[in-house]
Phi, psi and omega in degrees: 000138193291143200252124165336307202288298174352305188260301193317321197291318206269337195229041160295305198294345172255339157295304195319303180301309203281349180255350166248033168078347202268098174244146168327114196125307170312142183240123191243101190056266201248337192276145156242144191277133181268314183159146203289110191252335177161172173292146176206163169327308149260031182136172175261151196289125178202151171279130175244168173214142164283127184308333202258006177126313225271149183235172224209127156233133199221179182303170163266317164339309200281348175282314176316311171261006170062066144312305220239071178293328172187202170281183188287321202295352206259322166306303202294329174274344201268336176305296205312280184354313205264335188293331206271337205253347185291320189222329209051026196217021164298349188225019171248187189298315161316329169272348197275299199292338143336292206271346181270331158290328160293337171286304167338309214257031197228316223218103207291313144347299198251110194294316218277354187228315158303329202282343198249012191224287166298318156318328163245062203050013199273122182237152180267146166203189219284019149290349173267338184348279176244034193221102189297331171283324168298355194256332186275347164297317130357281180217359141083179164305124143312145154341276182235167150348286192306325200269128207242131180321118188235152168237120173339287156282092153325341193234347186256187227257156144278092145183177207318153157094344195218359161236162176191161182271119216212121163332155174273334182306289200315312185294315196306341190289349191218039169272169184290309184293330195272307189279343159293343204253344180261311163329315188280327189308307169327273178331328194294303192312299175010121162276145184235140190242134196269187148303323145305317177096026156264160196268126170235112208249000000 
């Protein structure tokens, strides 16, 4: 008669498999299970294969429960892949210009932009903060090349209602010093009304 401890050593990797499911073959999101490789600390040890070749020996636990999706590089592109799908516009002007507007008003490093913008409260907000589809929902493609993000009100915030896409002529026209300067001209002009109710210009 075959000694019992004997056949369990020699037919492990086949209890093993039938009791966590992981049998040669099975496919778990991108890993195939390849073969029972041993016991470990947490748990037992199995061979993967990667849709892309590359093979992997890990817990069983951790393919099972989708720890473990595929290998990293494979990860690492299913990442770009899903970032890319979200909005597809990471890489056009609009988008450059999100994020070159949250840097102005966030990131204290650029001194040269922070200083006319975050530094004096200017904040984006927050539905657009972190969410690049409410801001492109918004204020749309530019017009042309030339044209570049301006806020309406110099002193008020990004956010709706207070940006547009704007000519640099346009812009030079809505700086803090050019509307201060009109502020005054406006005030020169003034009618000033006595008590009487005469006009004094």
């Amino acid at each position: 008669m075959q000694d019992r401890s004997t056949w369990v050593f020699e037919n492990e990797d086949v209890v093993v498999c039938e009791v966590t499911g992981l049998r040669p073959g099975a496919v778990f999101n991108r890993w195939t299970v390849v073969e029972y490789v041993g016991r470990a600390k947490r748990g037992y040890q199995f061979r993967f294969r990667c849709a892309c070749g590359k093979e992997r020996i890990c817990e069983a636990d951790a393919i099972k429960s989708g720890k473990s999706l595929s290998c990293r590089k494979c990860s690492a592109k299913i990442v770009g892949e899903t970032i890319h799908k979200t909005h597809g516009l990471s890489r056009t002007k609009v988008y450059r210009t999100w994020n070159a507007m949250k840097t102005r008003c966030y990131n204290p490093k650029n001194v040269k932009s922070y200083r006319y913008h975050g530094a004096r409260g200017i904040r984006v907000a927050d539905e657009w903060l972190h969410d690049f589809d409410a801001f492109y929902a918004h204020i749309g493609e530019p017009p042309t090349p030339l044209h570049t993000i301006d806020r309406i009100d110099v002193n008020g915030h990004y956010e709706p209602g207070n940006v547009r896409w704007a000519t640099q002529y346009e812009q030079s026209q809505n700086t803090r010093r050019a509307v201060a300067k009109r502020e005054k001209r406006k005030a020169a002009k003034a009618v000033l009304v006595m008590e009487d109710g005469t006009e004094i210009y």
